[in-house]
N, CA, C and O atoms as a MOPAC input file, in Angstrom:
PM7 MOZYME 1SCF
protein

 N      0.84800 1    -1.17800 1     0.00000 1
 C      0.00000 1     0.00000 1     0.00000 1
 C      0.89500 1     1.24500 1     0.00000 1
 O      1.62900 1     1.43800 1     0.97000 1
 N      0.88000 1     2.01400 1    -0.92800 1
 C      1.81200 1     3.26800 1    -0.98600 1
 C      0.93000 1     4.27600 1     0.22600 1
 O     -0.20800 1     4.12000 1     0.66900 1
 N      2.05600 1     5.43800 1     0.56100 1
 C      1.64300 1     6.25300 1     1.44400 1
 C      0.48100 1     7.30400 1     1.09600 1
 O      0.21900 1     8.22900 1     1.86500 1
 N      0.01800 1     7.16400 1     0.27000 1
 C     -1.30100 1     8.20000 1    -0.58400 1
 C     -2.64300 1     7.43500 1    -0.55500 1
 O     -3.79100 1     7.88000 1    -0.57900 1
 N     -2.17800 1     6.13300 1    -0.49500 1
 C     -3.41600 1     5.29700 1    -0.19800 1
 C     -3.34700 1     5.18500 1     1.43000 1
 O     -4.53100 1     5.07500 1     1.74500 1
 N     -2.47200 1     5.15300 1     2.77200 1
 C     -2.62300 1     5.01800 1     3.66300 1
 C     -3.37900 1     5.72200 1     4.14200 1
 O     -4.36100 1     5.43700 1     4.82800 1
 N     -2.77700 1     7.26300 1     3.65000 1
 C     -3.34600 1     8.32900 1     3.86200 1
 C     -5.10600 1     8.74200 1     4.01500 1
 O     -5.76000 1     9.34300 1     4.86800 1
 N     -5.41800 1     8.09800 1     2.77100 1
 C     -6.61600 1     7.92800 1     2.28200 1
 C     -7.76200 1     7.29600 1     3.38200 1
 O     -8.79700 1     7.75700 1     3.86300 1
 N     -7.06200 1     6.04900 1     3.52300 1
 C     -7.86300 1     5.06500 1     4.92100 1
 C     -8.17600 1     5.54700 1     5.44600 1
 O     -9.40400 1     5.55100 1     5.52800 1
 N     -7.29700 1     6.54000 1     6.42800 1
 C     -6.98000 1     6.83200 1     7.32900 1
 C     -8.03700 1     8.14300 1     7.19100 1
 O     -9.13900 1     8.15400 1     7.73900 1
 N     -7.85400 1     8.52400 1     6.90500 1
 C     -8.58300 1     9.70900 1     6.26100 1
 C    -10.50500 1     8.99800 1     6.56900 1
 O    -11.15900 1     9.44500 1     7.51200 1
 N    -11.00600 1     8.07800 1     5.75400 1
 C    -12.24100 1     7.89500 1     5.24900 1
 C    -12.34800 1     6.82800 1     6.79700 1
 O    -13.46700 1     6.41600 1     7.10100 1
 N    -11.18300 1     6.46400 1     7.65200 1
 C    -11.73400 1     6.07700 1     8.90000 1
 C    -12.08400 1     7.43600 1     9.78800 1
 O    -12.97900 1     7.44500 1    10.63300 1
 N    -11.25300 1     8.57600 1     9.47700 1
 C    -11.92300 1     9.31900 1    10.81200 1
 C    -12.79200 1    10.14400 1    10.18900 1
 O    -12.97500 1    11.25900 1    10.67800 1
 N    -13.46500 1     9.76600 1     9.03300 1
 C    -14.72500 1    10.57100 1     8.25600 1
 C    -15.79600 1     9.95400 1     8.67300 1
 O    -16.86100 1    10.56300 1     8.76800 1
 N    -15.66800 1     8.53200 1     9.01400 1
 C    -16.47600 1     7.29000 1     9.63400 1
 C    -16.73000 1     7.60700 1    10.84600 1
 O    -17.88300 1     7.59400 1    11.27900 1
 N    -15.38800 1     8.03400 1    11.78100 1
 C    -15.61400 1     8.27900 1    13.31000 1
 C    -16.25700 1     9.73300 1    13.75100 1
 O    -16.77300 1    10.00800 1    14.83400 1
 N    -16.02700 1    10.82000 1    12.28400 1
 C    -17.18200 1    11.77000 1    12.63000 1
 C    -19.07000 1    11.71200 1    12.36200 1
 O    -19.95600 1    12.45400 1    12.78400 1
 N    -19.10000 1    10.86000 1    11.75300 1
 C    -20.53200 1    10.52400 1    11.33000 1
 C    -21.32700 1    10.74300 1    12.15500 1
 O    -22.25800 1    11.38600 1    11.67100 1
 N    -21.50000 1    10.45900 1    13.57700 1
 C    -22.32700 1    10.12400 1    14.31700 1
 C    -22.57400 1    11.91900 1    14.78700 1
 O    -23.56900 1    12.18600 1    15.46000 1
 N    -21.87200 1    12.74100 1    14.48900 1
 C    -22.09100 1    14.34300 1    14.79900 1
 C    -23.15000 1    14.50200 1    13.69300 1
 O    -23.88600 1    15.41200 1    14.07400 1
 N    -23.53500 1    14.08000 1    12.60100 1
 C    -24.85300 1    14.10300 1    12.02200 1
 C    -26.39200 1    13.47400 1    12.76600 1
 O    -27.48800 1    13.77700 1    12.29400 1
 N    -26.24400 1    12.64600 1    13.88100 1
 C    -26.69800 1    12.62700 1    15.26500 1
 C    -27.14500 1    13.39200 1    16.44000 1
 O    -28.17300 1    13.85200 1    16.93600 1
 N    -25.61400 1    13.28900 1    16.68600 1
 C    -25.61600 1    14.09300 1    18.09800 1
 C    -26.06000 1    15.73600 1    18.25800 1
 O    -26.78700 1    16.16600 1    19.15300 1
 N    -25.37300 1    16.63500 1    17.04700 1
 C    -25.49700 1    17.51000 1    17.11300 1
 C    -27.22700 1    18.55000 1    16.57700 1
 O    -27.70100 1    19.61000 1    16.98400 1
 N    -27.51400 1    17.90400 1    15.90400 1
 C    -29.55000 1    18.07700 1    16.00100 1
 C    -30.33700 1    17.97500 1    17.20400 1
 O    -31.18600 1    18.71500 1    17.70200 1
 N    -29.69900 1    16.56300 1    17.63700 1
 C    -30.19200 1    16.40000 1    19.35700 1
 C    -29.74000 1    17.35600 1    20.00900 1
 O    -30.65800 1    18.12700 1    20.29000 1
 N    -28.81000 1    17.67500 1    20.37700 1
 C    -28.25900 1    18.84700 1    21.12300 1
 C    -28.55700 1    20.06300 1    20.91000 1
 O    -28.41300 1    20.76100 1    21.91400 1
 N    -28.92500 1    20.61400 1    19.97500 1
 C    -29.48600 1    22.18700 1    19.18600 1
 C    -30.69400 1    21.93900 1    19.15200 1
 O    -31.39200 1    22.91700 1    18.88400 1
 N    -31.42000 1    20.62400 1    19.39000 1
 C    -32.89300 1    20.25000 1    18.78600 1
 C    -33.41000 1    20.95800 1    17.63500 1
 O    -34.32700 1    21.77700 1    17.56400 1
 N    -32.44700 1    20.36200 1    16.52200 1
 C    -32.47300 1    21.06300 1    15.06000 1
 C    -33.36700 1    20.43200 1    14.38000 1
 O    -33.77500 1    21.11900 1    13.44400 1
 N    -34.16400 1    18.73400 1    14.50300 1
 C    -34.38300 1    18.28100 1    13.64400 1
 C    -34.19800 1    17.30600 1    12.63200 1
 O    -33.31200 1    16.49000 1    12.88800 1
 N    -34.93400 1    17.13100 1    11.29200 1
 C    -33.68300 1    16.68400 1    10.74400 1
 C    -32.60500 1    17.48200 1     9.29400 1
 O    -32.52100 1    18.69400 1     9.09100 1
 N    -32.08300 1    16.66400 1     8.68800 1
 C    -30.95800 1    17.38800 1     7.83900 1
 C    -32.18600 1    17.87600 1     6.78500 1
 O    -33.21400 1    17.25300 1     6.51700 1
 N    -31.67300 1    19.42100 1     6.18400 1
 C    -32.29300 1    19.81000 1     5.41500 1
 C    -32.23100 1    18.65100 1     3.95600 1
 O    -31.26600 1    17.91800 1     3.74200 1
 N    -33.32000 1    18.70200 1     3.18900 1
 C    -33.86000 1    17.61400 1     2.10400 1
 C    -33.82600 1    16.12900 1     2.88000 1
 O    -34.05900 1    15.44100 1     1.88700 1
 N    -33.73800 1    15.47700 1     3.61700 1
 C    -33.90400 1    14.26200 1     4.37500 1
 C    -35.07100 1    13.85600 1     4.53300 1
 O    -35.26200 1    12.70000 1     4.91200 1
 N    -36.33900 1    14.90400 1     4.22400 1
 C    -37.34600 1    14.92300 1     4.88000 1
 C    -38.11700 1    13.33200 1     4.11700 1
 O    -37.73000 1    12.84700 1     3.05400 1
 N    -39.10800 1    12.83400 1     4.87600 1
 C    -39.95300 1    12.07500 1     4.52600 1
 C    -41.31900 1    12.81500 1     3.94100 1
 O    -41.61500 1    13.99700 1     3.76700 1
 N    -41.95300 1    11.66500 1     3.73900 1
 C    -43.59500 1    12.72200 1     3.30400 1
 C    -44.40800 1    13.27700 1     3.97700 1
 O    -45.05200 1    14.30600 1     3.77200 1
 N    -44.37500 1    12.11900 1     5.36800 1
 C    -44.70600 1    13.32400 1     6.49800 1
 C    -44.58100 1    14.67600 1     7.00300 1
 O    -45.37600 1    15.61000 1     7.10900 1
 N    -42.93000 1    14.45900 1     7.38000 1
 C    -42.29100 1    16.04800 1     7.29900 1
 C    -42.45000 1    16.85200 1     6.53900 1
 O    -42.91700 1    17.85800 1     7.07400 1
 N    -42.25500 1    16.98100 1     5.20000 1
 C    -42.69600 1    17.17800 1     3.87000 1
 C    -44.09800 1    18.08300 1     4.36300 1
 O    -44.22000 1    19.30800 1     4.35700 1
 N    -44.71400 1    17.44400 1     4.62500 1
 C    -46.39200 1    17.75800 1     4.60900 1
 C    -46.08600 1    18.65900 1     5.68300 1
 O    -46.08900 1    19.83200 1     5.31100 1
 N    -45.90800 1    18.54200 1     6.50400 1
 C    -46.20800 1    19.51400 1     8.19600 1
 C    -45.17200 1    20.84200 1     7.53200 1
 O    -45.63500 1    21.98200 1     7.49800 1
 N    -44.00600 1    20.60700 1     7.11400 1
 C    -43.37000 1    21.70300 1     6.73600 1
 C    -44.13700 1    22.89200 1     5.74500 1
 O    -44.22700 1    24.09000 1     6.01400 1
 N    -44.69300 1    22.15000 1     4.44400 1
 C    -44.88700 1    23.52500 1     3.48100 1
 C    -46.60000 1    22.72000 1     2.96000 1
 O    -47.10200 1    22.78000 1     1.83800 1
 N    -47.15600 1    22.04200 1     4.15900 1
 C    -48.65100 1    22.27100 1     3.90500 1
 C    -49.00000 1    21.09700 1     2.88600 1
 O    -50.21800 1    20.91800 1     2.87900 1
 N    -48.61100 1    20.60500 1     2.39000 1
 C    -48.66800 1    19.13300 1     1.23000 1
 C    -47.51400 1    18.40000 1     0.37500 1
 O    -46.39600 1    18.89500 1     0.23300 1
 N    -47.80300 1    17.50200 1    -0.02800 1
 C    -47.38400 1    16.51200 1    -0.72800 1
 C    -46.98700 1    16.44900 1    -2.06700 1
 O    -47.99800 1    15.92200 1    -2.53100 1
 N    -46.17600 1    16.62200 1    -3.10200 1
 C    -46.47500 1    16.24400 1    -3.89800 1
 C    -47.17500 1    15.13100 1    -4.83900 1
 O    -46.96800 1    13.95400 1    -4.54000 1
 N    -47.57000 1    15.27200 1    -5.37900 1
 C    -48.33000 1    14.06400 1    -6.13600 1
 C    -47.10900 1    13.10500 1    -6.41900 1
 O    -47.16400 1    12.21800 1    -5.56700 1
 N    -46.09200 1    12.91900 1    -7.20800 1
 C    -45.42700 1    12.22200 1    -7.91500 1
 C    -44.33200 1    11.76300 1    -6.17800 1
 O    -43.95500 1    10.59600 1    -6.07100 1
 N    -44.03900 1    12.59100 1    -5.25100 1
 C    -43.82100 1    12.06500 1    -4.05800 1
 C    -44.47100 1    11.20500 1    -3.39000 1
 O    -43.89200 1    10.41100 1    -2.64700 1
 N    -45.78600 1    11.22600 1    -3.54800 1
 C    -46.76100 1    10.31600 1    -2.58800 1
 C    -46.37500 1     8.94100 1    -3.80500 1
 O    -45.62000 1     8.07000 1    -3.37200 1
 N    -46.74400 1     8.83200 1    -4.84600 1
 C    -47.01900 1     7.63200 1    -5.53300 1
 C    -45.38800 1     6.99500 1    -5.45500 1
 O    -45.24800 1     5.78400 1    -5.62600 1
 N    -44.34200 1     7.74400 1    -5.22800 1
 C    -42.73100 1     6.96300 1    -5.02300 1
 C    -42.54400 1     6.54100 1    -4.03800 1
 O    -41.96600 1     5.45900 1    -3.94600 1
 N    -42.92800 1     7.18000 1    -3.02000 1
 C    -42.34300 1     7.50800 1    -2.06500 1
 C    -41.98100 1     5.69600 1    -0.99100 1
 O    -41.12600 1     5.34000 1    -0.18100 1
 N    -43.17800 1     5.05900 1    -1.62600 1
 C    -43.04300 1     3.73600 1    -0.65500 1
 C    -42.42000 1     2.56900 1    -2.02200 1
 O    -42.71000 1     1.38500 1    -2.19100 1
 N    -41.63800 1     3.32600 1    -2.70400 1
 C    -41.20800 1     2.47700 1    -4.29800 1
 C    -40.08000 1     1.73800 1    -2.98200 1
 O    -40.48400 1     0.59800 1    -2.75400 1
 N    -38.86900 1     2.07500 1    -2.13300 1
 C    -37.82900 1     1.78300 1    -1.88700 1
 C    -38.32600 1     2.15300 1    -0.17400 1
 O    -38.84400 1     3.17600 1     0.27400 1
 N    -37.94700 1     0.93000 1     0.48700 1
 C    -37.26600 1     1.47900 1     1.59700 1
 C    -35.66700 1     0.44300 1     1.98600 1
 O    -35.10900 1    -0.58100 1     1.59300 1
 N    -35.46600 1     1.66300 1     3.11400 1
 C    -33.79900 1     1.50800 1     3.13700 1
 C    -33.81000 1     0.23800 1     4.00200 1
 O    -34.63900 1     0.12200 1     4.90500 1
 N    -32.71600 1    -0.90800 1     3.68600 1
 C    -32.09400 1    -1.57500 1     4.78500 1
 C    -31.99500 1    -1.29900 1     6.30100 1
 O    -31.96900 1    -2.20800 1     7.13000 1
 N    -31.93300 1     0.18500 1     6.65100 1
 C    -31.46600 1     0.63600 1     8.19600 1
 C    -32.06000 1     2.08600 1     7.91400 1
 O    -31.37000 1     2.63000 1     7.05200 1
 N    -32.87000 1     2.71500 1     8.25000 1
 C    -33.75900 1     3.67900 1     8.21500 1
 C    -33.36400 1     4.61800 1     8.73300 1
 O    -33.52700 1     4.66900 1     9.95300 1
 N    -33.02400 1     5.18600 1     8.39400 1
 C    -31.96200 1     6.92100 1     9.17200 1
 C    -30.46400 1     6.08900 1     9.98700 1
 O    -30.12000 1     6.25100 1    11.15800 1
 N    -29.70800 1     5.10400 1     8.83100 1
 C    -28.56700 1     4.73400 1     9.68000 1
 C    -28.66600 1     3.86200 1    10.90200 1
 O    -27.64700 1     3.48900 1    11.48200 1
 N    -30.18600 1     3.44500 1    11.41000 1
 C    -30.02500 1     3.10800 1    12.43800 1
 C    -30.32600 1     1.79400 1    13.37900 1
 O    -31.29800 1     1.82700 1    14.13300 1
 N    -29.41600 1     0.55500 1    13.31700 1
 C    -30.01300 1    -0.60200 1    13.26100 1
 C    -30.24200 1    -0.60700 1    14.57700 1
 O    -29.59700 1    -1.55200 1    15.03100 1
 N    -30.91300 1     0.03900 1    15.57800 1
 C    -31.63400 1     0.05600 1    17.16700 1
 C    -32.88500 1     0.49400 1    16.92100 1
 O    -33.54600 1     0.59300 1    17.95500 1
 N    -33.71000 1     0.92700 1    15.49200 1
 C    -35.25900 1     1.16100 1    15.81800 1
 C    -35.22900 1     2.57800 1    16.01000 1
 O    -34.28200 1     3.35000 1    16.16400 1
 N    -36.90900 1     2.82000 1    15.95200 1
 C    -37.17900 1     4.34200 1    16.08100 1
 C    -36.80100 1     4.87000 1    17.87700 1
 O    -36.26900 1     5.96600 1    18.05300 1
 N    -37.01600 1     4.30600 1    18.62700 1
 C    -36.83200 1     4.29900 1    20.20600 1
 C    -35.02000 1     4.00600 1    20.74800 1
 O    -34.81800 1     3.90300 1    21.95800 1
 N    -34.13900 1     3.92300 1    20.02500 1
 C    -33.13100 1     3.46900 1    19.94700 1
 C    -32.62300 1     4.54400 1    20.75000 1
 O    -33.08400 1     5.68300 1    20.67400 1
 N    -31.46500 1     4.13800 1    21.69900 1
 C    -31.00300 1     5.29400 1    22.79700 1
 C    -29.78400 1     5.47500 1    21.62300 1
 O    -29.36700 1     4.72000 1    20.74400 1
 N    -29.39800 1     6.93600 1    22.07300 1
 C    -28.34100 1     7.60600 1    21.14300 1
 C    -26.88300 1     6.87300 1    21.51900 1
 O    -26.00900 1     7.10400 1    20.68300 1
 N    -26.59700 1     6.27200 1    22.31800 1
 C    -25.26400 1     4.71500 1    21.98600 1
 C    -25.39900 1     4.16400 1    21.27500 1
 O    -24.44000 1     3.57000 1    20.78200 1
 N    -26.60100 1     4.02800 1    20.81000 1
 C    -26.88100 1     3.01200 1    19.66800 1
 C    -27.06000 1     3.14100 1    18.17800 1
 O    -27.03700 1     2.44700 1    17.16100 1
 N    -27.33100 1     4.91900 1    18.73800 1
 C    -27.99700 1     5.09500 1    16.65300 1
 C    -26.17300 1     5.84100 1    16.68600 1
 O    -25.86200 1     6.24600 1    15.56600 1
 N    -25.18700 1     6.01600 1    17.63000 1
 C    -23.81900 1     6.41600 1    17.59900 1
 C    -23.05700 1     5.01900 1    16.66000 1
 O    -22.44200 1     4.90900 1    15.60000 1
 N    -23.45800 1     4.22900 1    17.60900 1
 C    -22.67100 1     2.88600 1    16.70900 1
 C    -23.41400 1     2.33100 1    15.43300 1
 O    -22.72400 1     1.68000 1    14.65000 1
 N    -24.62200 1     2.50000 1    15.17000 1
 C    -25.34500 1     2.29900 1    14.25700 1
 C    -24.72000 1     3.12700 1    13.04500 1
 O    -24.51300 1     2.60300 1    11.95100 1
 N    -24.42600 1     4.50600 1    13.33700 1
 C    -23.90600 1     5.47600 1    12.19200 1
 C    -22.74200 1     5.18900 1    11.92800 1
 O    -22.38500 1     5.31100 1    10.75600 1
 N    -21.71100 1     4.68100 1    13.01800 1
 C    -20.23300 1     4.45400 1    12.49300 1
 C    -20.37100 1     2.81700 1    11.68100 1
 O    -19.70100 1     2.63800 1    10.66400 1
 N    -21.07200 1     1.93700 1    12.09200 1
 C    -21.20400 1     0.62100 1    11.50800 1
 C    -21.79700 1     0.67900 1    10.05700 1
 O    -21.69300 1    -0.24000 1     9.24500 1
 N    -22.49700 1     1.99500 1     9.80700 1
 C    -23.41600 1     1.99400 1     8.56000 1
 C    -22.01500 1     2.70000 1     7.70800 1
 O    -21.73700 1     2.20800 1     6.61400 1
 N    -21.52800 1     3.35700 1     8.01300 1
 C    -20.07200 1     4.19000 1     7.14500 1
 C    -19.04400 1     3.49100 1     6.87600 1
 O    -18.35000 1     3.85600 1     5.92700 1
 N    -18.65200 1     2.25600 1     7.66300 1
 C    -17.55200 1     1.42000 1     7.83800 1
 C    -18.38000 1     0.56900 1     6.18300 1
 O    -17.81800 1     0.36900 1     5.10600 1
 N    -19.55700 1     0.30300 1     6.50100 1
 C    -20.25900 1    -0.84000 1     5.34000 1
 C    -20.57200 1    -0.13500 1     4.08000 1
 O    -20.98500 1    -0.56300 1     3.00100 1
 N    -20.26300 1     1.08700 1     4.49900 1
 C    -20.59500 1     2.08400 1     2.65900 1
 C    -19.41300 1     1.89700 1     2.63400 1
 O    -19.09100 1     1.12300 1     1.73300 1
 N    -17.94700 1     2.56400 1     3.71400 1
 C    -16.57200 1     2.50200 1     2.60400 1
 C    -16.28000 1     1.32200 1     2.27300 1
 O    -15.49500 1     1.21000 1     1.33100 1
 N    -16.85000 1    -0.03900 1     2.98200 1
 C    -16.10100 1    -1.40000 1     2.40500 1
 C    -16.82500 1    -1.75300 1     0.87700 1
 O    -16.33400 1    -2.25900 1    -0.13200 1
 N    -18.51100 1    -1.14800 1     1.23500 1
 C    -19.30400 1    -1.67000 1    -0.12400 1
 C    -18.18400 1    -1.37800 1    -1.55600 1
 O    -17.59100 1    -2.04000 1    -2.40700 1
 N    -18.41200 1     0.37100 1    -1.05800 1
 C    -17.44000 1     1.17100 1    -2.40500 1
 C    -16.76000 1     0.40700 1    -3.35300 1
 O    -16.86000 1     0.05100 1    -4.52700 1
 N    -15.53100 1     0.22100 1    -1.72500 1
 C    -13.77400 1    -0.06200 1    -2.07600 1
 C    -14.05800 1    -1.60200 1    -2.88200 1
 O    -13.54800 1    -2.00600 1    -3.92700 1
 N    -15.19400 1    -2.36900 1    -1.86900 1
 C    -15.15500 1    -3.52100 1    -2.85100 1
 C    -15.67900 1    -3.54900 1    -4.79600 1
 O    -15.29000 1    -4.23300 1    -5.74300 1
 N    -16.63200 1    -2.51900 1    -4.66900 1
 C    -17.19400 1    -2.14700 1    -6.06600 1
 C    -15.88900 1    -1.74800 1    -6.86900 1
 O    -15.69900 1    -2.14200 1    -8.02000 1
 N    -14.87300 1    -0.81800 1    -6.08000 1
 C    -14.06200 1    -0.37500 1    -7.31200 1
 C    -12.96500 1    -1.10400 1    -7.30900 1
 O    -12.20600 1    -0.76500 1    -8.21800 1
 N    -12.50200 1    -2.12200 1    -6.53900 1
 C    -11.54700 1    -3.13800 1    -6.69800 1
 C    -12.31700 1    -3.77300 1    -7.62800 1
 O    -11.84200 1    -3.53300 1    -8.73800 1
 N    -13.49800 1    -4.62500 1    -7.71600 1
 C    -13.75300 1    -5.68100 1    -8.71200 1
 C    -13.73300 1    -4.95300 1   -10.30900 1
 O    -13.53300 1    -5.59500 1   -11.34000 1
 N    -13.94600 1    -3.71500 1   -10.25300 1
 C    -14.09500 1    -2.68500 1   -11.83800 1
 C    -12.89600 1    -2.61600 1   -11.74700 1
 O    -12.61200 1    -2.91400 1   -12.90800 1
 N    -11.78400 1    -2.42300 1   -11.17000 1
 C    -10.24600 1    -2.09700 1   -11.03800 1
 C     -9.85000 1    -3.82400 1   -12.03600 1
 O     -9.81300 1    -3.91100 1   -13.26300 1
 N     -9.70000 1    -4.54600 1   -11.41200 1
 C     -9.67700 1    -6.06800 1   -11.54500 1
 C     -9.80900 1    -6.43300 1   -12.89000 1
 O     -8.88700 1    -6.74300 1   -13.64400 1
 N    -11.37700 1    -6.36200 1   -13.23200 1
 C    -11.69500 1    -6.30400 1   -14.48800 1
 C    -11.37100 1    -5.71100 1   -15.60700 1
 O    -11.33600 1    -6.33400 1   -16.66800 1
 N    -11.02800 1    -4.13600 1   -15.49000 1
 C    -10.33700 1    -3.60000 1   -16.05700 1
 C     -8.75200 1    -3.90400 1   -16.54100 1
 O     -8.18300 1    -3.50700 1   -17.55800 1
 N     -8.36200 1    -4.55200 1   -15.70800 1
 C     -6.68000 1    -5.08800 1   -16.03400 1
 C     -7.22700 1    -6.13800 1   -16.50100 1
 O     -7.08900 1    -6.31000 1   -17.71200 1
 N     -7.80800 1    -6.89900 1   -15.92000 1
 C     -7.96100 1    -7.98100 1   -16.67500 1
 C     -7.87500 1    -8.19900 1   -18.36800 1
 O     -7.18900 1    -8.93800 1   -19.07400 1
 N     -8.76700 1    -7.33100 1   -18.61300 1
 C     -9.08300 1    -7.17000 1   -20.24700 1
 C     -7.98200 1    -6.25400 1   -21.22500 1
 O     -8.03000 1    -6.06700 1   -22.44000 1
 N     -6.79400 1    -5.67000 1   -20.03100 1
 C     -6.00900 1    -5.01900 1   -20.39300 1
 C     -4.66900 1    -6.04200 1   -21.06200 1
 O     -3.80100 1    -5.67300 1   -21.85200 1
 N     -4.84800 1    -7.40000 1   -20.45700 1
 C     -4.04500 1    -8.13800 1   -20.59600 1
 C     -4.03900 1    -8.57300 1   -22.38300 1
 O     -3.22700 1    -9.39100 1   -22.81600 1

């Protein structure tokens, strides 16, 4: 591993270990949530309705871990803390694994 890639890790680990301040710090200011995050609910209470083409998507996808957080809506904040660093650790491995196998492939066919 050259020193530009260590760097890098190292880097996208303590980008991982700040995550959970997308958490803590709403709770603490009682901000809410992140601006555009909103659901259709929120959505609605904020500017009075729904869009049409929002309501008919809106239940197309739901997420694996629902705001990051594998402890539930009642989940004490230790939990949606480790929930957010465990959900960042599994996006940078998803990535790194996506662009190693396109990396791979790519030489491959280079051969």
């Amino acid at each position: 591993m050259t020193k530009s890639q260590k760097k890098l890790w190292i880097g996208l680990f303590i980008l991982t270990l700040l995550t959970p301040l997308g958490v803590i710090l709403p709770e603490k200011f009682k901000a809410g949530g992140a601006w555009g995050e909103w659901g259709a609910e929120e959505l609605e209470k904020l500017v009075g309705y729904v869009p049409e083409g929002l309501k008919r998507l809106s239940e197309l996808w739901k997420a694996p871990a629902p705001d990051y957080n594998f402890g539930g809506e009642g989940a004490s904040m230790t939990v949606q803390v480790i929930s957010y660093i465990a959900s960042g650790l599994i996006g940078i491995l998803a990535v790194a694994l996506v662009i190693y196998v396109i990396a791979r492939l790519i030489l491959k066919n280079e051969k």
